[in-house]
C-alpha positions, 0 to 999 in steps of 0.5 A: 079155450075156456076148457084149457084155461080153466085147465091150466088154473086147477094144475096151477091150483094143485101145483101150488098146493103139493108145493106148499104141502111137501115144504110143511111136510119137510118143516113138520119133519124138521120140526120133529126131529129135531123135537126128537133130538133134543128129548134125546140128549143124555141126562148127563148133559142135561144136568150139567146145563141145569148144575151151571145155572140153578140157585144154590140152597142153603141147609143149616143144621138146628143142632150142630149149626153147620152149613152146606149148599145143595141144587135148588131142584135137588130133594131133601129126603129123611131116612127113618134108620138114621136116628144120630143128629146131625144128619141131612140127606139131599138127592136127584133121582131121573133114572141116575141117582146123585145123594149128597149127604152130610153127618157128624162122627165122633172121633173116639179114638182121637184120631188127628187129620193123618190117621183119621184119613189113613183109615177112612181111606181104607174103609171106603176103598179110596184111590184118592186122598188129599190132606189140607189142615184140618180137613181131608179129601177122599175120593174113588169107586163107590163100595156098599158092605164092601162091594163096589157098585158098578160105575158109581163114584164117592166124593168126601170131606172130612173135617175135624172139630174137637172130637168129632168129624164133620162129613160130606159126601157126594155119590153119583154115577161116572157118567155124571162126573162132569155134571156135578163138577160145581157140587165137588167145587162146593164139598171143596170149599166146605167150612163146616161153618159159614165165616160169620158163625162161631165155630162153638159146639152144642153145649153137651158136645164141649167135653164127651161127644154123645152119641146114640150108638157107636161108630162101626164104620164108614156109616153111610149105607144109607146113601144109595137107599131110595125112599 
């Protein structure tokens, strides 16, 4: 009777063990899969819960003194090659690249806001344009050295000031697109200047527009070069 008693209290011991050890097994197997799920959640939703939330930053630039707002997490990044002032480049890179860009173009031909879309629009093989005032939209597939790449998309902005054009531009993948709805929002928005500031040029830039070389192009091979 002791026997079976002491019996009886080891296969309920057991019992209770396997019991306890299959439900931690069941919740270690949750718990990884479901780790393992939400590692597993593509980069374009992950960037697109970031891109809703994330602080904006602020870049004036010390020369033209225009102002554009980009991701606190994105990168400002320098290009040795571009040597014009007025230029900024600010990028995310985790296997997909989106580059947010803006430069200053002199508008040696004295293009107004119609010709001046007309053309760009050519030269970067646009299948979007919209006009508004002063400024136009461009939008469509990414071409470098006019060769399209493959599932990249370009969003601008073109805003004439006396003779120069001011640019900003987004690049990134199609898979992206959603993700970088807010930056589009922003580019749209775009004043060149904040409401407060006076819209007044560098001194030397009232009359001729100076530059270091001269305008061949769309001018923005750079965009997609990693550093």
């Amino acid at each position: 009777m002791k026997w079976n008693m002491k019996g009886n209290v080891h296969y309920v011991g057991m019992r209770r063990f396997l019991i306890l050890f299959v439900l931690a097994l069941v919740a270690g197997s949750l718990f990884i899969t479901q780790k393992k799920e939400k590692d597993e959640t593509p980069l374009p939703e992950k960037l697109e819960k970031v891109m809703r939330t994330t602080r904006m930053n602020t870049y004036r630039d010390p020369f033209y003194g225009y102002v554009i707002h980009y991701p606190s997490f994105f990168e400002q990044v320098s290009n040795p090659q571009v040597k014009e002032k007025g230029y900024c480049q600010f990028r995310f890179w985790n296997v997909e690249q989106i580059v947010q860009t803006a430069f200053v173009l002199p508008n040696l031909d004295s293009l107004t806001v119609a010709q001046g879309m007309s053309r760009f629009a050519r030269e970067l093989h646009a299948t979007y344009q919209r006009e508004e005032g002063d400024c136009f939209i461009l939008s469509g597939p990414l071409h470098l050295e006019n060769r399209e790449v493959a599932g990249h998309r370009f969003y601008a902005k073109y805003v004439q000031c006396q003779k120069l054009w001011f640019v900003q531009i987004l690049t990134y993948p199609e898979n992206c697109a959603q993700a970088v709805t807010r930056l589009i929002r922003e580019i749209d928005r775009w004043k060149v200047w904040e409401k407060k500031r006076e819209k007044k040029l560098p001194e030397s830039f009232d009359s001729e527009p100076q530059t270091t070389s001269p305008y061949e192009g769309p001018c923005f091979p750079w965009i997609l070069i990693t550093n």
